[in-house]
C-alpha positions in Angstrom: -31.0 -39.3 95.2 -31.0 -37.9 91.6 -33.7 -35.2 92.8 -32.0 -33.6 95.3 -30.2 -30.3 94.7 -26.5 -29.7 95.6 -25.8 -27.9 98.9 -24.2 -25.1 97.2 -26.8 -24.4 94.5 -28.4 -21.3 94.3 -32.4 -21.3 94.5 -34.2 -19.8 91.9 -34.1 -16.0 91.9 -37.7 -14.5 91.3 -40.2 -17.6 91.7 -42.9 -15.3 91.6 -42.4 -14.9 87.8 -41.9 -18.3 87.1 -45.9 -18.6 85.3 -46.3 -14.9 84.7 -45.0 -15.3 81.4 -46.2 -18.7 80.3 -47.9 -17.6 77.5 -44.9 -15.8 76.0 -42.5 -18.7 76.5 -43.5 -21.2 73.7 -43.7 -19.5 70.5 -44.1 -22.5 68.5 -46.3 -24.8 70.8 -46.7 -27.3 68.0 -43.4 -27.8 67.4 -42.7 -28.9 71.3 -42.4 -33.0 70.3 -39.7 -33.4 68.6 -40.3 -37.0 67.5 -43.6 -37.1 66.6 -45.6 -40.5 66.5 -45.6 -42.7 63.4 -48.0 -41.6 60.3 -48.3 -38.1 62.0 -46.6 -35.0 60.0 -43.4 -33.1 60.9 -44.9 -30.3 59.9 -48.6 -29.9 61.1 -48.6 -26.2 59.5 -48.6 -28.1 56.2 -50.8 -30.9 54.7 -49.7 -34.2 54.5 -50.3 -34.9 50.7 -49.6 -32.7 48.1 -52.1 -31.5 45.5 -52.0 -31.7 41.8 -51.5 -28.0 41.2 -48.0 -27.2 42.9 -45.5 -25.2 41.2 -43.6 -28.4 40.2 -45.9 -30.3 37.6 -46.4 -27.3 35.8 -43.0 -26.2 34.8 -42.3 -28.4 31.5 -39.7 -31.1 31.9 -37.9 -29.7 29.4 -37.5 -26.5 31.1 -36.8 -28.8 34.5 -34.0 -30.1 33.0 -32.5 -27.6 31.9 -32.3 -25.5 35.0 -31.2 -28.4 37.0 -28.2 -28.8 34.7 -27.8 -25.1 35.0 -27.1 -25.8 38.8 -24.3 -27.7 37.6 -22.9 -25.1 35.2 -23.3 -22.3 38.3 -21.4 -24.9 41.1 -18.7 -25.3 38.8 -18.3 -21.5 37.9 -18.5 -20.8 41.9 -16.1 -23.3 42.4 -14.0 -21.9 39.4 -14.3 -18.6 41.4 -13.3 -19.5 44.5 -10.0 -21.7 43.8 -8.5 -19.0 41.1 -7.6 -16.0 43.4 -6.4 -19.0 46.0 -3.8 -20.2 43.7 -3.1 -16.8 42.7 -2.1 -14.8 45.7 -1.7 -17.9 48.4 0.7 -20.5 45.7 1.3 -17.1 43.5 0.3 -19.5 40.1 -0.8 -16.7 38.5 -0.9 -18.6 35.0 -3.3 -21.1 36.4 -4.8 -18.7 38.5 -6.2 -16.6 36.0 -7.3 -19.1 33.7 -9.2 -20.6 36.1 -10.7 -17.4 37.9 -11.5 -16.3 33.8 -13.6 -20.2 33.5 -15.6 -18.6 36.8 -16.5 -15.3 35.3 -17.5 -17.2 32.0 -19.2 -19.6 33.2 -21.2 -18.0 35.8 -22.4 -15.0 33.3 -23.6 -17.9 31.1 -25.7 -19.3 34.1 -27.1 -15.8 34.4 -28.0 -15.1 31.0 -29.2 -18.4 30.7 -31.3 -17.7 33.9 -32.7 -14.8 32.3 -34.0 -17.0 29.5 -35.3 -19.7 31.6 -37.6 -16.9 33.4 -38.7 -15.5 30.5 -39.8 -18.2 29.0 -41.4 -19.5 32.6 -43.1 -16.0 32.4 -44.6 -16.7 29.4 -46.6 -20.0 30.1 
């Protein structure tokens, strides 16, 4: 019943080359389960725990917090970017425009200079 092919369906063109290129057809043969069983990884190209010596626990806190509050600074300067040439040339507030569009260049030349800093100082630990 759910088996059966319709009358008007076309059988497959070349079944000859249906396993002639098996080997080609799954890249990524570890990745073919997408649900994989409880406690085994997601990723099995990568170890399950993660050692002491990442990249993470050796960048000072300080420094850690800093750069994430430099995310901020940046998201608000792209924003500021982004919504000053809208009000200027689609609501033609050129006032507002401006000022905002001049907040975005400010603030996202402080996030680079203060990027620059950051991986200077990264450099030199």
């Amino acid at each position: 019943m759910f088996g059966e092919s319709w009358p008007d369906e076309p059988t497959e063109p070349f079944p000859e080359y249906r396993n002639a290129f098996a080997e080609y057809a799954d890249p990524y043969p570890e990745y073919r389960d997408p649900f994989p069983e409880y406690g085994e990884s997601g990723r099995p190209d990568q170890p399950d725990e993660r050692t002491e010596d990442t990249a993470d626990t050796a960048v000072p806190p300080g420094i850690q917090t800093a750069m994430f509050a430099l995310l901020g600074v940046v998201r608000i300067g792209l924003f500021a970017l982004a919504l000053g040439p809208m009000l200027m040339f689609l609501r033609g507030d050129w006032f507002y425009g401006q000022l905002i569009t001049g907040i975005g260049v400010v603030a996202c030349t402080y996030a680079a200079h203060r990027y620059l800093v950051y991986r200077d100082l990264l450099r030199d630990l």
